[in-house]
C-alpha positions, 0 to 999 in steps of 0.5 A: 349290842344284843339284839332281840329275835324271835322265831317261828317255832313260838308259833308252831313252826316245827321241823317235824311232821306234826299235826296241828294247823299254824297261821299263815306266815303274814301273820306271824311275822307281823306278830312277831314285829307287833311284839318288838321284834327286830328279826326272825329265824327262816323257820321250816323250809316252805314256811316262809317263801324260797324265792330270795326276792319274795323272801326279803320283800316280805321281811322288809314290809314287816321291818325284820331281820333274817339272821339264821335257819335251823337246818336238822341233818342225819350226822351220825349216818356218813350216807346221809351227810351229801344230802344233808349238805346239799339242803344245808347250801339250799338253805344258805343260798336263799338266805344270802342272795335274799341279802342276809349275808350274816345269816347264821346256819343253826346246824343240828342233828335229825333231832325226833328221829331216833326213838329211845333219844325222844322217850327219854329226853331229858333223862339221857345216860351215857349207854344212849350216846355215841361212841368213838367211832360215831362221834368221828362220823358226826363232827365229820359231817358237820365239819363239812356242811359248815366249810361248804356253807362258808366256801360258798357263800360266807355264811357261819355255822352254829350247832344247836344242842337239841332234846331228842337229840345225839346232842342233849346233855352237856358232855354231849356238847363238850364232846360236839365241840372237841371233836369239830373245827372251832374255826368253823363249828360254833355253838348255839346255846339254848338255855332251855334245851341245856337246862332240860338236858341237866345243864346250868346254862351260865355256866356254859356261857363261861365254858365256851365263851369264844365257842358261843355265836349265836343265842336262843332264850328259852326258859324250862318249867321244873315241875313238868320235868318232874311230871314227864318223869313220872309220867314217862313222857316223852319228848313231844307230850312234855313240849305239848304240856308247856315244859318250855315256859314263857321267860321268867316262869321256869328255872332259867336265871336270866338275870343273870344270864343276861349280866353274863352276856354283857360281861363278855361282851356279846354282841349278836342276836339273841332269838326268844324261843317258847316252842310249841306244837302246831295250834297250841296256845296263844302265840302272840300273847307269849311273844309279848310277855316274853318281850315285856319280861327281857325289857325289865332286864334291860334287853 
């Protein structure tokens, strides 16, 4: 059974420094249950309450689920990976004594910061990637966070694939899920983010079929990639211009998409994304489109 989340990044909720004011997160948890929610996403850390009690108090009053956290590390820097642990098993502990013990740790690289990555989102080659030796480095890191996390408190670990990333295209990814432990690395495919990195997401779906724990539904508007490419923006100016549409407008099948998923059986969450900077757009309103177009599709 596929059940239907939504996340705080549809609200603004970013794990960047970004200017731009968000509501409140009362509000956009009761948006996101208004809308036809089941769960959320922890969403930024401090943007929902960090003390376990508070945390599933406020949750239970919206009838939502918890049932992950974006957790964004410097993998490629083996300096970074202890402190990157240490916010990954924070993150983890909250969730668990909150009592989201399937709660999902969405693992990614310190996506934004590497400022050729952000220039070129979308138009990566392969002299801006990893060599041998930093692949090395990177799948260490994760490798250890996802042990820890799953010593300590049970919970799995996912990687997300990300724009503006080390991780964006699809060799990147084949290459994140060579180099780490398929026991304990899973993969969070975002069908926007692999359309956006050149990739056809149904086709990743059958590729790494046992690798796929967890879902985010995205969709990717061609024609302000186009622009972006002409224009030579970057990764935030094509967010800032909608280049994540909501469901149906863009060049995400997902029709298909979703046949795929019920061909192979899956059954776990699937987390609606339409990201937007901090003030941008209307949140709710994309929320219920985005929900009215996946009920046409049997979701």
């Amino acid at each position: 059974m596929i059940k239907l989340a939504n996340a705080p990044c549809s609200w603004g909720v970013l794990e960047f420094d970004l200017e731009g004011k968000v509501a409140p997160y009362g509000q956009v948890l009761e948006e996101m249950r208004a809308t036809g929610y089941q769960g959320t996403e922890l969403g930024d850390w401090g943007f929902l309450p960090t003390q376990p009690n508070h945390l599933s108090q406020n949750l239970s009053k919206y009838e939502l689920d918890l049932l992950g956290a974006f957790v964004p590390v410097n993998l490629k820097d083996s300096n970074t990976h202890l402190k990157g642990l240490a916010y990954a098993l924070k993150v983890a502990g909250l969730m668990y004594y909150a009592g989201y013990e399937n709660a999902k740790i969405v693992l990614a690289d310190d996506n934004g910061a590497v400022e050729a990555r952000v220039k070129n989102a979308g138009n990566i080659t392969s002299a801006m990637g990893l060599d041998p030796n930093a692949w090395e480095i990177f799948a260490e890191g994760a490798n250890q966070i996802a042990y820890a996390v799953k010593e300590a408190y049970g919970l799995q670990t996912v990687f997300h694939h990300h724009c503006a990333g080390y991780v964006e295209t699809p060799d990147e990814i084949h290459k994140l899920l060579e180099y780490t432990d398929k026991q304990l690395v899973g993969l969070c495919l975002d069908t926007g983010h692999y359309s956006y990195g050149g990739g056809n997401p149904i086709e990743a779906l059958t590729q790494y079929r046992d690798r796929i724990w967890h879902i985010h539904l995205k969709d990717f508007d061609t024609k302000v990639a186009e622009k972006a490419r002409l224009n030579q923006w970057d990764y935030f100016t094509s967010v800032q211009n909608g280049i994540f549409c909501e469901l149906g407008k863009g060049a995400v099948d997902f029709n298909r998409f979703i046949d795929e998923l019920k061909v192979h059986d899956y059954s776990g969450w699937a987390v609606v994304e339409q990201d937007v900077l901090p003030g941008m757009g209307n949140p709710k309103q994309c929320a219920q489109s985005n929900r009215e177009y996946l009920k046409g599709l049997g979701l």
